[in-house]
Every structure is written in C-alpha cells, then in structure tokens.
C-alpha positions in Angstrom: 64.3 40.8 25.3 67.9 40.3 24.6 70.9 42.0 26.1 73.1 44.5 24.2 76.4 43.6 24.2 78.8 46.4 23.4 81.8 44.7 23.7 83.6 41.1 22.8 84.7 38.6 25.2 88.0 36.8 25.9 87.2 33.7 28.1 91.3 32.8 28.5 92.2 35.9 29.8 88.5 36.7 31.6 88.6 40.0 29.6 86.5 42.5 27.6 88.1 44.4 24.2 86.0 47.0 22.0 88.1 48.5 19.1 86.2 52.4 18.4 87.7 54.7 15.5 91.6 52.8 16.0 91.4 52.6 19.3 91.3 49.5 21.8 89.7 49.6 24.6 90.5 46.5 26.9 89.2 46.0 30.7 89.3 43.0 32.6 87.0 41.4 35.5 89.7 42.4 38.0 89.9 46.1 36.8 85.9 46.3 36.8 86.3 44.9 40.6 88.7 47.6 41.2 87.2 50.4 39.3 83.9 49.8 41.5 81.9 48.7 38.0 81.5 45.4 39.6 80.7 43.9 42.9 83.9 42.0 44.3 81.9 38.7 45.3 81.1 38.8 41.8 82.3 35.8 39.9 84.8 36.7 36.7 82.7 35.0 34.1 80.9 37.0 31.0 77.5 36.7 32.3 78.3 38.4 35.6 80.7 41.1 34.3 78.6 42.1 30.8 76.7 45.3 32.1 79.8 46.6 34.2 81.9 46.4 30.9 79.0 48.2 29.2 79.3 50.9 32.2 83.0 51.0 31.9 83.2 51.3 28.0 80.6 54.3 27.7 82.2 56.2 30.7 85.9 56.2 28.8 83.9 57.1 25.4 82.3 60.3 27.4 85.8 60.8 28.2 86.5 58.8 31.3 83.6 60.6 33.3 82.7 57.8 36.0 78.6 57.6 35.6 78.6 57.2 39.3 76.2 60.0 40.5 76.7 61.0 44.2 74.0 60.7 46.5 72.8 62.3 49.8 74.2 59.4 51.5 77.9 59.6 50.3 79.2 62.0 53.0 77.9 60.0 55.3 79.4 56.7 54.1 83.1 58.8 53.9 82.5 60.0 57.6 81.8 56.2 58.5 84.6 55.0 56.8 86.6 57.6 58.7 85.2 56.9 62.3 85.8 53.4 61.8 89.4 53.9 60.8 89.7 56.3 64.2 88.2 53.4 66.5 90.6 51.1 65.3 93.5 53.4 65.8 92.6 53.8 69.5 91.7 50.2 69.7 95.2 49.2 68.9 96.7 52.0 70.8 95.3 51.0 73.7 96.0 47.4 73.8 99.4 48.8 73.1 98.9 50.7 76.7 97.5 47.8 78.6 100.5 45.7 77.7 103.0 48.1 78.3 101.6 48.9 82.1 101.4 45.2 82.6 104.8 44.9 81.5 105.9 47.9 83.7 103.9 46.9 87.3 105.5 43.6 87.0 109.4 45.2 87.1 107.5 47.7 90.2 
C-alpha cells in the first residue's frame, strides 16, 4: 500500500515545505532531530524523515500540540536523567578532592 505523503521535499536543502490556507510550513531533518520527531542516528534523507514530517506538520495544524502522549514510564526516565546528572556531579567533585589532598600531603 503506498505511503501518504503530506508534504514536498527539498533534496538541496534536506527539507520538508507544505503551503496550507497562505501559510508555509517549512521543517528540516535537523529540526525533526531536535524537536524529538526523529531519531538522531537517523540519516537526513526523504525516506527516513517522511513520517516525522507527517508528525510534525499535523501537530502545528492542531495548533502546535506535540502528539507525544506521556506514559507511566516518563517520570521515571526524568528521575534517571536526574540521578545520572547527580553522580556525575559528585564524580567530578571528588576527583577534584582526591587531587587537591594529594596536592596538599605532598607540601605536609
């Protein structure tokens, strides 16, 4: 079955452009990567990008309402995300500590 295609392609610029009612919409591969629409490993190419673009476009048409539903597993991932960012404040802190009481017991 083939694939709807909502939008047009620009291969020189690795974009996607829809014109509704007078208005353009543009996005490109880069913004879709940043946006979350598309997975970052994701080559920029028309094949890869066509269903995020899709995403993209129908979210700014509802009014720029991400379609991203949260899940149960959300406030998990953000307290991850946070614990991670901890350890690696202490992590460096204490290497910081370790080098600064080498540094002192050698002047003792």
């Amino acid at each position: 079955m083939p694939v709807k295609i909502l939008m047009s392609w620009e291969p020189q610029n690795r974009r996607w452009w829809k014109v509704v009612f007078g208005k353009r919409y543009v996005v490109s591969c880069r913004q879709l990567k940043k946006l979350g629409y598309l997975d970052i490993v994701s080559p920029d190419t028309k094949e890869h990008s066509r269903d995020a673009a899709n995403r993209w476009l129908l979210d700014q048409l509802r009014g720029g309402q991400p379609s991203h539903k949260p899940t149960r597993f959300d406030d998990i991932i953000l307290e991850m995300e946070k614990r991670k960012a901890w350890l690696a404040s202490i992590t460096s802190a204490r290497k910081m500590l370790t080098f600064s009481s080498q540094r002192w017991s050698s002047f003792v």
